[in-house]
N, C-alpha and C positions, 0 to 999 in steps of 0.2 A: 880212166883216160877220157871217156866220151866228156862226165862231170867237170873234168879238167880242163877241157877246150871250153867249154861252155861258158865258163868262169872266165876262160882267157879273152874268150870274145868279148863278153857284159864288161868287164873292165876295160877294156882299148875300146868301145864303142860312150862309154860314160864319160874316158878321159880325154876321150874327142871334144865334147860338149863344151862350149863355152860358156858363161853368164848373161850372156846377151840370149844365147836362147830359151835359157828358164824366165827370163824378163819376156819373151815375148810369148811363153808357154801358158805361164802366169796370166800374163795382160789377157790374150785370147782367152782361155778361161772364162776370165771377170767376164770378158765382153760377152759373150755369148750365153753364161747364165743369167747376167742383167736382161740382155734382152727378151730372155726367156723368162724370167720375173716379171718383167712391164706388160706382156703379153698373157700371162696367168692374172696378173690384176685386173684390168681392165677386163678380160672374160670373166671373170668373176665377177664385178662390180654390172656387168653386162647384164650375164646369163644367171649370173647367183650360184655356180659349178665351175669344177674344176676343166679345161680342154684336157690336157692329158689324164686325169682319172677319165673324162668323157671319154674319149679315143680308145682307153685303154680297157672300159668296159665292154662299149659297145662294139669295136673291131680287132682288135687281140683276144680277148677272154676265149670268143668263139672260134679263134682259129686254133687257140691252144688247148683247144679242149673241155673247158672248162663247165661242164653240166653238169648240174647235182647229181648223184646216182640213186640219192635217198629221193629224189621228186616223186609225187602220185602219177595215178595212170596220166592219160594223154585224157581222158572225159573230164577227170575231177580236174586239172588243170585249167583247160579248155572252160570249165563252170566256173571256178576261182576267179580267172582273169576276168568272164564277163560281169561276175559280180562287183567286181574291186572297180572295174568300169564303169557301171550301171552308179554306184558309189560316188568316184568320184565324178560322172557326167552332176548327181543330183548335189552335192558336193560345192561345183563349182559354175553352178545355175546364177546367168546375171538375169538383174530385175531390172525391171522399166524407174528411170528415176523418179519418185513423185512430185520432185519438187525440179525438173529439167529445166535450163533456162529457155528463153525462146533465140534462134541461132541469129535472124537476121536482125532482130531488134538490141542483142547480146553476142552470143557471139561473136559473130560479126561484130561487132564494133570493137571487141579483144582482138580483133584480127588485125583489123585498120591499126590500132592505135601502137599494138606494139610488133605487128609483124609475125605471131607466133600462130599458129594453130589450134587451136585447146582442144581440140574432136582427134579424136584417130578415126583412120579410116574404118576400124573393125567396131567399133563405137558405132559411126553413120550408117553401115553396113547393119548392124543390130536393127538403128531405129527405120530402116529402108523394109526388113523383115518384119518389123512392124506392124508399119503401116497400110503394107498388104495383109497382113492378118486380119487388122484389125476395120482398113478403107473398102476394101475389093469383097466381092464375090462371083457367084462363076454366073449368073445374070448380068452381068457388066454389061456386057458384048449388044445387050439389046436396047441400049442405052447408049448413043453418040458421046455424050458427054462422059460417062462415067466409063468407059471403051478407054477414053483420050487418057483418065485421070488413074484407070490400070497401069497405062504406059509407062504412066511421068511418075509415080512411085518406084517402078525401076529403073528409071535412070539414073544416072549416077552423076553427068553437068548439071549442077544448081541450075544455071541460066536457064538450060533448056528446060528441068521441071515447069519453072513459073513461066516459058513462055507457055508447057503445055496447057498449066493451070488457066492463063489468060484464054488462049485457046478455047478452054472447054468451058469458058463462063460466056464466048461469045455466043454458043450454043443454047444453052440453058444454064438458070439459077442451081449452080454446082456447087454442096456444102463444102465437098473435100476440095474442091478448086481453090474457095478462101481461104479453107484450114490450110492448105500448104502457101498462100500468099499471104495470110498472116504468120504464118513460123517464119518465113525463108525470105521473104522481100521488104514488109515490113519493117523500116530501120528504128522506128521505137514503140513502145509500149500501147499508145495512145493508136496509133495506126493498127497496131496486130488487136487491139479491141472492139473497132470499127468493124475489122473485118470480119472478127468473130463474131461480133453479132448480124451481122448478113450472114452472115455461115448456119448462123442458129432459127433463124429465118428459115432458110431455105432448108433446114436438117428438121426442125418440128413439119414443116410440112412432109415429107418424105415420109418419117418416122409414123403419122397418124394414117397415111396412104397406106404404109406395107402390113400397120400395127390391123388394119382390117381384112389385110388377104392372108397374113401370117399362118392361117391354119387349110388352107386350100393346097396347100403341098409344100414339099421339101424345098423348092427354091424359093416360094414365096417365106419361107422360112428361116432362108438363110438371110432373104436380103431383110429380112425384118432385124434379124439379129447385127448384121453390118450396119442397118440405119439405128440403132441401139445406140452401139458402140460409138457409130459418128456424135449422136445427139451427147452420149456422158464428156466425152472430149471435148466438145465443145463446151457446155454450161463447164467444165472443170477449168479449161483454160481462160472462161471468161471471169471465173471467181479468181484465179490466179490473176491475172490484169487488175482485178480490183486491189488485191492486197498489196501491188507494186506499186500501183497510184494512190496508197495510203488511205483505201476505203475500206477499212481490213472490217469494220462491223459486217460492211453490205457483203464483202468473202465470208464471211463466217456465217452467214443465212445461207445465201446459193451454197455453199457445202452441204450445210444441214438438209438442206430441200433436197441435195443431188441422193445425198444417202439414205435419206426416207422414201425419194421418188425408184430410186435401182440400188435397192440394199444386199442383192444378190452378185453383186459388181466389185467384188471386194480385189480383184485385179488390179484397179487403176491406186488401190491403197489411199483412198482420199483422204480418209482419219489421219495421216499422216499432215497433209495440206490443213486439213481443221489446230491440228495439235499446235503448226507451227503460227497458226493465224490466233490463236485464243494465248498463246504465250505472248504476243507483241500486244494484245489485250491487258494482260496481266489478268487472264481472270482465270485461276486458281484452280478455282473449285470445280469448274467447266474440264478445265485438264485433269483432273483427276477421276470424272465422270467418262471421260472419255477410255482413258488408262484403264477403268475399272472394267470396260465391254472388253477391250483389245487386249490387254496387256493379260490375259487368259492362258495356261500351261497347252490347250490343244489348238490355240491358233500361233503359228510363225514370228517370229520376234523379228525386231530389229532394231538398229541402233539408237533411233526417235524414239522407239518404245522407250526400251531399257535407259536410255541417258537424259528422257524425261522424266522416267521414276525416279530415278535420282535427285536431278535439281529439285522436284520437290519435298524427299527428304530432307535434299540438303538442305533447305529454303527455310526448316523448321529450326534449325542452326547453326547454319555458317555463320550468322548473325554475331553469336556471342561466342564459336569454337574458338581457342588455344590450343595451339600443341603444347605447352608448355603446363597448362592447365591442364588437360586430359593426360598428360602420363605422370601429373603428381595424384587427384583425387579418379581416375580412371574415368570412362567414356560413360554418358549416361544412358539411357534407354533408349531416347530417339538419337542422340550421336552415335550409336551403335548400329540401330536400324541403317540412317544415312551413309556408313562407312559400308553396311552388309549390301546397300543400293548401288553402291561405286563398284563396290568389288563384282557385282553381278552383273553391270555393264562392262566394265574391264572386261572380266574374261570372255563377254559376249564380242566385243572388238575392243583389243588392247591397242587400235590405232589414233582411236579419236584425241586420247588427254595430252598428246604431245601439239596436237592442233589447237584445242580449246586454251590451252598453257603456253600455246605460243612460242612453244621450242621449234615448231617446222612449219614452213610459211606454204600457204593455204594457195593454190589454184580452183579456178571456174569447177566447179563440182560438172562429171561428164552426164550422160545422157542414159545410161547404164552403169549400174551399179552390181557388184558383188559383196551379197551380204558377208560381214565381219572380214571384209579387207579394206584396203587403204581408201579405195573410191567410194566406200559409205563411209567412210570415215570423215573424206574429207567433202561427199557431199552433206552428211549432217552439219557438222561444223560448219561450212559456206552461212548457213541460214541460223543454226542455234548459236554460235558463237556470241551475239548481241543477247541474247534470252539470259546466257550464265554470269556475263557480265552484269547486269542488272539484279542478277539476285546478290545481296549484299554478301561478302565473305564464302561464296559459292565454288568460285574458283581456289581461294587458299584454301578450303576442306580439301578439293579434288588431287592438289597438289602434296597435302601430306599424307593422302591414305591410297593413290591411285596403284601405285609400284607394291603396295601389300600384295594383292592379289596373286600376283607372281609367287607369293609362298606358299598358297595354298594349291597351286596348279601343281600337279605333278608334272618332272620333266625327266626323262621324255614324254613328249604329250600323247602319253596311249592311252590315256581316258582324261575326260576333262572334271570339272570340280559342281559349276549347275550344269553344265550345258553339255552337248557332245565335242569331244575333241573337236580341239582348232584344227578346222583340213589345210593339208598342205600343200593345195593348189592354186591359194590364194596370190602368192606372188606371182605365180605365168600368166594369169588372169588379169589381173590388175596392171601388168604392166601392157597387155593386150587394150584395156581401158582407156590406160591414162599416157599423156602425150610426153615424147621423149623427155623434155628436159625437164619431168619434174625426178626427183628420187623418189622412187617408186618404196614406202614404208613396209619392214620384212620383219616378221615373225612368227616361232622363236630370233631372235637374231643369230645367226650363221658362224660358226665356227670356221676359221680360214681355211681350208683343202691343204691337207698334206704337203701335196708340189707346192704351193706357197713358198710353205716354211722353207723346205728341204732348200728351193731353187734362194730364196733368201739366204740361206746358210750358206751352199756353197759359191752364190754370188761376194757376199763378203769373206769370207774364206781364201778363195783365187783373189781375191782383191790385196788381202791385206799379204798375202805369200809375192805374190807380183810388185808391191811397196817394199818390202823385203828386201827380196833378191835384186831392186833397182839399187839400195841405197849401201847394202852388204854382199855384193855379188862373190867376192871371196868365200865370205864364211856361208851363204844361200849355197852353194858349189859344193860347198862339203857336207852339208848336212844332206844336201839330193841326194849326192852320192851314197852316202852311209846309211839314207833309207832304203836306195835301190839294191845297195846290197843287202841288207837285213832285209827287202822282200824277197830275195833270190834265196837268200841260205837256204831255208827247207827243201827249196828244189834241187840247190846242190847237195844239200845230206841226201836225199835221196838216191840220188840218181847214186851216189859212192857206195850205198850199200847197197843196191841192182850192183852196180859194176863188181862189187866184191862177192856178192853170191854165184850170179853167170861167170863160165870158163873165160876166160882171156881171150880165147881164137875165138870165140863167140863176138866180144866187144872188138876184137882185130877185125873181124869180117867189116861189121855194121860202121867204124869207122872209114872203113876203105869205102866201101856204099857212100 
């Protein structure tokens, strides 16, 4: 009886329903999974995640209970996490750019001309922790001028820095006064070299003052090591002026002199500024002498290393390489070397060769860089891109052998092929780097999130049943119908055989209830 009413009802409530309402059931559908697609994309394309897997791990899982029961104690956990930490803090370490451009001479002028920003704030934020690191010590204070020039390192108004820097040069001949009015007021090269060398002026003098008290205690100690660090920055930034203004011989001595004079300085990476100033050289044999000290299994790699040892493999063949030739009589000794060179930068950052090859268009290289993500990638290429062009046929080798590398990596990447797996905190990093509108380069590349698809499927789905039921409302009518019944039968088998086991006066009561 009860099965029976039940039945009576779903049928006079079905045969109510018009086709106008499945059209408008329909239509609502589409509309609300579309927008729930536009809105998964765009997070996506954002955050590189899903919102709702996000949501749904981080605030459902937990409410529903969802903890391993097989997890370790609460210690080894507690130890795992800060290892995996500790991991990926060293992991996802940015480095000082060696090759940074100067902001107000550069920069700045990208700024003027098109309106856009090239610095993120956590980029200027980096080089602001810096330059306290590297400008200040805690003897400042006894010092008017280098007090003022404390200040103006943490501030964060341009203007006001360089007013403080004016400020503190009224006072006395202040290196790091210049050094921040040659980065930041300075509007060209010519100007920020001027200044630098009054900066170097007044930094030798300093440096040969502290270089005598340095061992009469700890704070004559420190500021000896601050007047250090001023003097390398300076002679580094003024060899960098040289190779802008096309004096790349006279850069390529003051490098050599900086690195014989403070060879224990291996921070500022100058070998990198040597490599890229002996490549506009062309002289060869010098990069490869260089290569031979750095390019060593217990010193740090990075993309100038490894995408220097390359071009000069390739350099020994791109000359005469065929693709067509190499896979009839196969690759010879050094075409094989030069492919084992690519493939060994590739996996060191698989970012650079879409830059070099000129599939994805190159911004200002930033101020910080993270090794083997997109902003070394795209600061090496800022500067090497000219070098690979130049060697003849360099770039077609690059182009038919770069994408091998991928077969040699296992994927997923839970160990890598030379090197340690590619960490996978390169893209939050990088997009922390690099300024909103460029596309931030990801890899592995990313398989779409579940919701995607799903909200894709049932967006066209409700799309195409709401088309439907507009243009066949009749026949749309009977087939709704004929599902909702065919989703009701097993409820009504049911419930008929309860009604046929339980008494009668049983079901008489519950329907009078």
């Amino acid at each position: 009886i009860f099965g029976t009413i039940l039945f009576n009802i779903m049928s006079m409530f079905l045969n109510t329903l018009t086709p106008k309402f499945y059209v408008a059931l329909t239509g609502t559908s589409s509309l609300i999974s579309g927008l729930i697609l536009i809105f998964e994309w765009w997070y996506f394309r954002k955050y590189g995640t899903s919102f709702i897997e996000q949501v749904s791990v981080s605030h459902l899982r937990p409410l529903l209970g969802g903890v391993d029961n097989s997890a370790p104690s609460a210690a080894s956990a507690a130890a795992g996490d800060a290892d995996s930490s500790r991991q990926s803090v060293s992991e996802c370490k940015v480095w000082r750019n060696p090759l940074n451009l100067f902001r107000g001479a550069e920069y700045n002028r990208y700024t003027w001309v098109t309106g856009r920003e090239p610095l993120t704030y956590y980029d200027m934020n980096l080089s602001a922790q810096d330059h306290q690191t590297f400008f200040t010590c805690d003897t400042d204070h006894m010092r008017p001028a280098d007090a003022i020039m404390q200040k103006a390192w943490r501030e964060r108004n341009p203007q006001a820095r360089i007013s403080a820097a004016h400020e503190a040069l009224e006072l006395n001949e202040c290196a790091t006064a210049y050094i921040l009015l040659a980065e930041e007021e300075a509007t060209t090269i010519v100007e920020a070299e001027k200044l630098f060398k009054q900066a170097l002026k007044a930094g030798e003098g300093c440096y040969r003052r502290s270089q005598q008290l340095q061992h009469h205690g700890a704070q004559y100690e420190a500021q000896h090591r601050r007047d250090t660090n001023v003097l390398v920055y300076i002679k580094r930034r003024l060899a960098m002026c040289a190779r802008k203004l096309g004096r790349t011989r006279e850069a390529v001595k003051m490098m050599r002199d900086l690195m014989k004079e403070f060879p224990l300085l291996s921070m500022f990476n100058i070998h990198e500024n040597l490599l890229e100033a002996l490549l506009e050289l062309q002289a060869y044999a010098d990069v490869q002498a260089v290569l031979a000290k750095y390019d060593d299994i217990s010193l740090p790699k990075s993309a100038t290393i490894c995408y220097t040892a390359a071009l000069l493999k390739a350099r020994a063949v791109s000359d005469k390489f065929s693709p067509e030739a190499a896979s009839r009589r196969g690759l010879s000794t050094a075409e094989m070397n030069a492919v084992e060179a690519i493939h060994r930068a590739v996996e060191f950052n698989p970012h650079v060769p879409k830059y070099l090859l000129e599939m994805k268009s190159l911004i200002l290289p930033p101020e910080h860089i993270l090794k083997r993500g997109d902003s070394e990638a795209i600061a090496y290429a800022f500067f090497h891109l000219q070098h690979w062009k130049r060697v003849e046929g360099a770039l077609n080798l690059l182009h038919c052998t770069w994408e091998g590398t991928f077969r040699m990596i296992p994927y997923p990447l839970e160990k890598g092929h030379l090197f340690y797996p590619y960490p996978i905190c390169t893209e939050t990093a990088d997009r922390e780097l690099l300024p909103s509108f460029h596309e931030v380069s990801v890899y592995p590349k990313k398989e779409l999130p579940f919701f995607i698809l799903f909200t894709a499927g049932l967006c066209s789905f409700t799309a195409m049943l709401a088309l439907l039921t507009h243009q066949f409302p009749e026949l749309m009518g009977v087939f709704a119908k004929a599902f909702l019944s065919t989703l009701f039968a097993p409820l009504n088998f049911v419930m008929e055989k309860v009604e046929s086991i339980l008494p009668s006066s049983l079901w008489h009561q519950l329907t009078r209830i």
